[in-house]
C-alpha positions as CSV (number, residue, x, y, z in Angstrom):
1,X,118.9,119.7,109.1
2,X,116.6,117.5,107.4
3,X,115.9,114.0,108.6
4,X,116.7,111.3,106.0
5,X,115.7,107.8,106.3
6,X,118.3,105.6,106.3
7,X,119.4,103.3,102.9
8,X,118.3,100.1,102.7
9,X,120.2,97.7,101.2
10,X,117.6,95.4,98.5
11,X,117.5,91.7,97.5
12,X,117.2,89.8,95.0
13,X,114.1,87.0,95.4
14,X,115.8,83.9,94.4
15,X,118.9,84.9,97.5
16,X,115.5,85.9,100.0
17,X,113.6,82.5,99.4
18,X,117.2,80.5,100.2
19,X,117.1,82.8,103.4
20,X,113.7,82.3,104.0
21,X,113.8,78.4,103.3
22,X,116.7,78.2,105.7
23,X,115.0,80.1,108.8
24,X,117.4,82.7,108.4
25,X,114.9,85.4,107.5
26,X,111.0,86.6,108.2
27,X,109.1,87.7,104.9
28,X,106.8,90.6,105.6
29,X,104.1,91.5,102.9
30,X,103.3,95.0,103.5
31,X,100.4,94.8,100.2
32,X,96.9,95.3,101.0
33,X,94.2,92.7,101.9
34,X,92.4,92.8,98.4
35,X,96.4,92.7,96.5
36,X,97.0,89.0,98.3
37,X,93.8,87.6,96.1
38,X,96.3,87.8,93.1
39,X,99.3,86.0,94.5
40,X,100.6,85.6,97.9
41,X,104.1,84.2,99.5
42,X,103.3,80.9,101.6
43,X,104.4,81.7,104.8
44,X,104.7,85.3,104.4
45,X,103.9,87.7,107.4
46,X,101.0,90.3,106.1
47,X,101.0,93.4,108.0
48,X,99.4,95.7,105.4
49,X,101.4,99.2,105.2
50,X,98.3,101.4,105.0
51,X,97.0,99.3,108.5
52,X,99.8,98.5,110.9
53,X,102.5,101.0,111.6
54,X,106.1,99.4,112.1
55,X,105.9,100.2,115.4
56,X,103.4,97.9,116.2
57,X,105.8,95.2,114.3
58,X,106.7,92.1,116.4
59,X,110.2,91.8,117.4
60,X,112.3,89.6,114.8
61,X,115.1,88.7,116.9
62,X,118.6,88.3,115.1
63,X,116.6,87.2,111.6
64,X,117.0,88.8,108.6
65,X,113.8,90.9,107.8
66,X,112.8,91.0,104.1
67,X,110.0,93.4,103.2
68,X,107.5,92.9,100.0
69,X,104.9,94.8,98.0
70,X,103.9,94.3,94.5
71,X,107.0,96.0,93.1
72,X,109.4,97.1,95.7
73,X,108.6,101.1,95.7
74,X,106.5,100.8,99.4
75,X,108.5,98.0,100.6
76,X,111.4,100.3,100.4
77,X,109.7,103.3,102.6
78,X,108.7,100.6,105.1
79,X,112.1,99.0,104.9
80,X,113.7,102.3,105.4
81,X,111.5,103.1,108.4
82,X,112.1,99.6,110.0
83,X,116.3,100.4,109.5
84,X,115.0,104.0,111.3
85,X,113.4,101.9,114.0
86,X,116.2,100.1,114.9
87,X,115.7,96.9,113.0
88,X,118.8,95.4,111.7
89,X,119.3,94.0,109.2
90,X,116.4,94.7,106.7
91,X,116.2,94.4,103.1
92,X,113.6,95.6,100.4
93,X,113.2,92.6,98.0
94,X,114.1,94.4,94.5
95,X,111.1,93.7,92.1
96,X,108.4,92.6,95.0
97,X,105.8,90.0,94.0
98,X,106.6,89.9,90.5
99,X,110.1,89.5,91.0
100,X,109.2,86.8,93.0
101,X,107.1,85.0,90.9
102,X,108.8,85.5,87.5
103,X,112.3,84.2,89.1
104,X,109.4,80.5,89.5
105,X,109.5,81.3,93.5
106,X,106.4,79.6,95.1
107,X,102.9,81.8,95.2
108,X,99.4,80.9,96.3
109,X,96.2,82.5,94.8
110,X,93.5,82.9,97.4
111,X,90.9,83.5,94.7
């Protein structure tokens, strides 16, 4: 028997950022350091994927955990191993950053 992650259900960014905006959910930007200089989410939690395991991830409580990347393909594995972890619920955010920011969601440049 083969272990398989579990599915994660995705979101779209314009339903996260009415989550977010109403303190029903934690963003967590799983990018890398050097990806953030392009555009970043205000508020966001960075926890790079290639740096922090998600079992070093603080405790969300009952909040709704959204996970970022640039396009949603490593947001999903980390989603997915969150959901294996035990955290519930958690949602990959279809399209990542440039969902985000094409859908006129608020981004920061740090550059």
């Amino acid at each position: 028997m083969f272990f398989r992650k579990p599915a994660v259900d995705s979101v779209d960014a314009v339903t996260a950022h009415g989550w977010i905006a109403a303190g029903e959910a934690t963003l967590v930007d799983v990018r890398e350091t050097d990806e953030l200089a392009a555009a970043s989410v205000p508020g966001a939690m960075h926890l790079p994927m290639t740096q922090v395991s998600v079992d070093a991830y603080p405790d969300f409580g009952a909040k709704k955990v959204v996970v970022i990347c640039h396009s949603g393909v490593r947001s999903a594995r980390v989603a997915a191993a969150l959901a294996a972890r035990g955290v519930s619920p958690v949602y990959n955010l279809k399209g990542g950053i440039v969902a985000w920011a094409a859908a006129g969601l608020p981004v920061q440049e740090q550059g």
